[in-house]
N, C-alpha and C positions, 0 to 999 in steps of 0.2 A: 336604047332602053328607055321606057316611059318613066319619067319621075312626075310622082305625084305626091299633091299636099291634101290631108285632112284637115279642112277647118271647122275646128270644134271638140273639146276634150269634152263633152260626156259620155258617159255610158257606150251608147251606138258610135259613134266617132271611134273610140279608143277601140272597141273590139272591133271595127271592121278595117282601123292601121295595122292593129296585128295582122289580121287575115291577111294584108298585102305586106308585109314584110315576112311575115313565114314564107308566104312564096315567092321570095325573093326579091320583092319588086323596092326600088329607091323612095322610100316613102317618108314622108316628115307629117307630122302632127302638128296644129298650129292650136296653142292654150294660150287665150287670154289671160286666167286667173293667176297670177301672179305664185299661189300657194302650190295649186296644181302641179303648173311649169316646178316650180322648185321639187316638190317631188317625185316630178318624174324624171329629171336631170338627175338626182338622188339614188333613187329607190328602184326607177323604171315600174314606178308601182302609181295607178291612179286613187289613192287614198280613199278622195272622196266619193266617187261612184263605183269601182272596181279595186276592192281592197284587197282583195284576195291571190291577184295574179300578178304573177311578175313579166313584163314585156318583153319581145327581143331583143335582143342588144344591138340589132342594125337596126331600130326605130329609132331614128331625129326626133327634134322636140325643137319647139321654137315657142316664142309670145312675140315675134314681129311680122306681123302679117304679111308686109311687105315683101320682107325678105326669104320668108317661108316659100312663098309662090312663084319666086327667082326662077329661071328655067323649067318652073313646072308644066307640062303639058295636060295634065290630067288633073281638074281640082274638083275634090269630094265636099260640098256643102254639107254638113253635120249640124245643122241649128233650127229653133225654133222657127215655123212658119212665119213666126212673125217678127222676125230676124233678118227674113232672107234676103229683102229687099234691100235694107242698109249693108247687108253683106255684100250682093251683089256689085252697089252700085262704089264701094271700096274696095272693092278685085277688077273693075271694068277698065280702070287703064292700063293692068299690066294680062290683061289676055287679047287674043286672036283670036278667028276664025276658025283656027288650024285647032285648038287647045279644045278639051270638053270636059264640060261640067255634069257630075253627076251630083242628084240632089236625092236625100233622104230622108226630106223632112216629111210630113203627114198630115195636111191642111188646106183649110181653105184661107186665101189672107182676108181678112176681116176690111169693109169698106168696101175694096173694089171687088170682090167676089173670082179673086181669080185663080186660076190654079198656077205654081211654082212654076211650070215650064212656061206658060203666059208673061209672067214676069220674067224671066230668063230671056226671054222671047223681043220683051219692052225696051231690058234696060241695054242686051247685049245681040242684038239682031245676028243671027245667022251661024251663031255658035251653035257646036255639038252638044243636044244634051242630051242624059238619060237619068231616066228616073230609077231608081231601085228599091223596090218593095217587095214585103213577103211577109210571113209570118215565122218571125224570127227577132226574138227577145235577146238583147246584148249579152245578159247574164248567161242564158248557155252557149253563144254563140266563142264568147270568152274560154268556154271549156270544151270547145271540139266538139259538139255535142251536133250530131249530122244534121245541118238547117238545109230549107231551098229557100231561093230569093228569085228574082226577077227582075233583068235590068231593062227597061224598056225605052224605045228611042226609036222617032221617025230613018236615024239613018241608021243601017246593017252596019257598019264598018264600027260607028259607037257604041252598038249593043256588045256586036263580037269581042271588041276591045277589052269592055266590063268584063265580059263574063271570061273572057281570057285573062285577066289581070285576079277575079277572086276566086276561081275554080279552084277546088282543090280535093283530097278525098272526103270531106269531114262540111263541105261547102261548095253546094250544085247550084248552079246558075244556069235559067233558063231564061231565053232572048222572047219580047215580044213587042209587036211594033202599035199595041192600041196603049198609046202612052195616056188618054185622057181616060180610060177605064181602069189603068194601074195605080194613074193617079188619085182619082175618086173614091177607089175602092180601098185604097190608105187613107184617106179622110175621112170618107163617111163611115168605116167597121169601128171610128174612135167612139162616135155619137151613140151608138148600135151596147159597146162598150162599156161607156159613162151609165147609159140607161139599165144595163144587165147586173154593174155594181150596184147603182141606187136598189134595184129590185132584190138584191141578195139583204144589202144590209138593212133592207125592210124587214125580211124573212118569209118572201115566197120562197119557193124552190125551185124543182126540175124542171117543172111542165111550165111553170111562165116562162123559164129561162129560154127554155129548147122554141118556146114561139115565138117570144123577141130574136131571137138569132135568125130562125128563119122566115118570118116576115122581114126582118131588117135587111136582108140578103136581097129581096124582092123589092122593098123601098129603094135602097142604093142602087139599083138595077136598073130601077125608075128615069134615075134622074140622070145617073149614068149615058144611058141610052138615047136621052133627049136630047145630052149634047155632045149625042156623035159617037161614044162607046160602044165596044160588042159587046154583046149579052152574054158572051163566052167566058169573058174578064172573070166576070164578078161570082162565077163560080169554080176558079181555078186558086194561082197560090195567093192573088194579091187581091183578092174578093172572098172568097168562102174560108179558106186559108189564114187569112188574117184576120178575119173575124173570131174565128172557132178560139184561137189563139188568145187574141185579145180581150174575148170574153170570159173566157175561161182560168187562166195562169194568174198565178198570184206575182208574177213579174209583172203584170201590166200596170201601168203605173192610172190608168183614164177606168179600169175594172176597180180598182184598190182606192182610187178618189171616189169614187159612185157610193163604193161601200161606207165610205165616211158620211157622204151626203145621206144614204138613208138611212144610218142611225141618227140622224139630226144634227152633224158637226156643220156647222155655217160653213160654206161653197170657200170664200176665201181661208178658213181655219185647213180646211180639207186639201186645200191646193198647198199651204204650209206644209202640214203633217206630210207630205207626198214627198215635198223637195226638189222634185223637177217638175218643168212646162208638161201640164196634164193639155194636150191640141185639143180634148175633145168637147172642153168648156167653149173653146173660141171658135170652133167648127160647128158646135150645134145655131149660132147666131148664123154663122154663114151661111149654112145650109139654107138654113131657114128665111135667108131671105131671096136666096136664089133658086129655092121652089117656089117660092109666090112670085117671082121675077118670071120663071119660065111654066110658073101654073100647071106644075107639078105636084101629084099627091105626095107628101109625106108626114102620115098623122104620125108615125114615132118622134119624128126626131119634132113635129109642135109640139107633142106634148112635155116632150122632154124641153124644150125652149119655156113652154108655160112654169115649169116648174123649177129652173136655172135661174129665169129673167124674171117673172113673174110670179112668183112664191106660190104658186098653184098647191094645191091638195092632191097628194100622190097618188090616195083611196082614189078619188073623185075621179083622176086623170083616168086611172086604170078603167074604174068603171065605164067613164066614156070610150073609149078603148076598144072596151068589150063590147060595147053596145051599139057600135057603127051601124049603119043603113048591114043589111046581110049580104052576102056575098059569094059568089062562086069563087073556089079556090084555081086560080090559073096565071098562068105564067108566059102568055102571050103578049 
C-alpha cells in the first residue's frame, strides 16, 4: 500500500489529501502553521482556507516534516513556486529513487527560469516525477464537484500510479507524457489570467476578454513549443482548460488580483486583499525574460510586465496592442 505525504495545508494541498483519503489511500498532510495544525487535529476542519468542510477521519496531520515523510513513498509538493526549491532540498535526504514526487505548483522560478521538474531534476537527479495540472479550483474540487486533472510524467509507471492513487467517480485523471507543455501551460494561463482580471476591473468586457484568452492560448503555445512542448498540450485540459477556468471563475485567486489591479488598488495592496501566493505576478517576470532569452514573441504578457514592473498606462498598452504591424490569423 502506497503512503503518501502532502506537503502544504492550503487550499489545493488539503482538497487534493482528501481526494486521497476518500480513496482510501494512507495519507498524512504535512502543516507548518502551527494554528492550522491545531485546527485540523481539533476540528479536522481547515479554518483558514476551507472553512466549510470537514475532512476524513483517516487523514493524518502532522507540523514535522521530517517525520510526516517517515516511510513515505509518494510526496505531493503543495507550495508556492517559489518554495519549491527550499522544499525540495529539506525532503532530499530522506527520499530515493524508488519514491516520486508529484508537484502542483504553477510557475516559472524567478532567476533561474526554470520549470519545477528542472529543479526536481537539479536538486534530486533521477527520481520519479509528475507533474499535475488541470483546471480545477480547490473550492469545488472540496465539494465533489466532477473535475479532470492531468498527471503528466516522462515515466508510464509514475503517471499510472497518480492517476490510480486520485481516480475516482467525482475525479478523472488523464495520464500525459509532454510534461514541459503541462508544465508551461500551468504557468503561463496565470499571466493570461492576471491580464483578463486587470481588463475586467478596468471595465471592458466580452470581446476583449474572449481575445486575450484566445491570443493568449496562441502566445503560451509559442513559447511552449520552442522548448520542446506539443501543440496538442496547450489546447487540452492543462492549456485551454485552465486557462478558460482561470480566467473566468471567481475562485481564481491571479483573475480576482487583476481585478484589484485595474480598479487602481496598488499590486502589493491587491496581493494582501487576495491572501494567498497570486504565481501570476512572479510568472509574468519570468516569462518575460525567457522570451527575450529564447527570442520569443510574446506582446501579452510585455505588456502586461510593462504595466506590473513598470507602471505602464493600461489605455496606452491596449492601444498598442491593438495596433501591432497587421497580421494573418494562423496557427502554424
Amino acid at each position: 500500500m502506497d503512503k503518501i505525504t502532502v506537503v502544504g495545508g492550503g487550499s489545493w494541498g488539503t482538497a487534493l489529501a482528501r481526494v486521497l483519503a476518500v480513496n482510501g489511500h494512507d495519507t498524512t498532510l504535512y502543516i507548518r502553521n502551527e494554528k492550522q495544525y491545531s485546527d485540523l487535529i481539533n476540528y479536522r476542519i481547515n479554518k483558514r482556507y476551507l472553512p466549510d468542510v470537514e475532512l476524513p477521519e483517516n487523514l493524518k496531520y502532522s507540523n514535522d516534516l521530517v517525520k510526516s515523510i517517515e516511510n513515505s513513498n509518494v510526496i505531493l509538493v503543495a507550495v508556492p513556486t517559489n518554495s519549491v526549491r527550499e522544499t525540495l532540498m529539506t525532503l532530499k535526504p530522506y527520499l530515493n529513487e524508488e519514491d516520486i514526487i508529484i508537484n502542483v505548483a504553477k510557475g516559472i522560478e524567478e532567476g533561474t527560469l526554470m520549470r519545477i521538474s528542472e529543479i526536481v531534476e537539479e536538486i534530486i537527479p533521477g527520481i520519479k516525477y509528475v507533474a499535475l495540472s488541470g483546471p480545477t479550483h480547490a473550492e469545488e474540487v472540496i465539494l465533489d464537484y466532477p473535475s479532470t486533472i492531468v498527471a503528466a510524467s516522462e515515466s508510464n509507471y509514475a503517471a499510472e500510479l497518480v492517476q490510480h492513487l486520485f481516480m475516482n467517480k467525482y475525479f478523472r485523471v488523464y495520464t500525459n507524457e509532454d510534461v514541459v507543455g503541462v508544465e508551461l501551460g500551468g504557468a503561463l494561463k496565470n499571466i493570461i489570467a492576471l491580464a483578463a482580471g486587470i481588463l475586467e476591473g478596468y471595465g471592458y468586457g466580452d470581446n476583449t476578454k474572449a481575445a486575450l484568452m484566445t491570443r493568449g492560448i496562441y502566445e503560451m503555445s509559442r513559447l511552449g513549443t520552442k522548448l520542446g512542448a506539443k501543440m496538442d498540450t496547450f489546447f487540452g485540459l492543462t492549456g485551454m482548460g485552465d486557462l478558460i477556468v482561470t480566467c473566468t471563475s471567481n475562485h481564481s485567486r491571479n483573475k480576482q488580483c487583476g481585478v484589484l489591479i485595474g480598479k487602481g488598488v496598488p499590486i502589493e495592496q491587491a496581493i494582501e486583499q487576495i491572501g494567498m501566493v497570486v504565481e501570476g505576478i512572479r510568472t509574468t517576470r519570468s516569462a518575460s525574460e525567457l522570451a527575450k532569452k529564447l527570442d520569443v514573441e510574446m506582446p501579452i504578457t510585455e505588456v502586461l510586465f510593462s504595466v506590473l514592473y513598470e507602471d505602464k498606462d493600461l489605455t496606452k498598452s491596449i492601444e498598442e496592442l491593438m495596433l501591432r504591424e497587421r497580421k494573418a490569423e494562423h496557427y502554424s
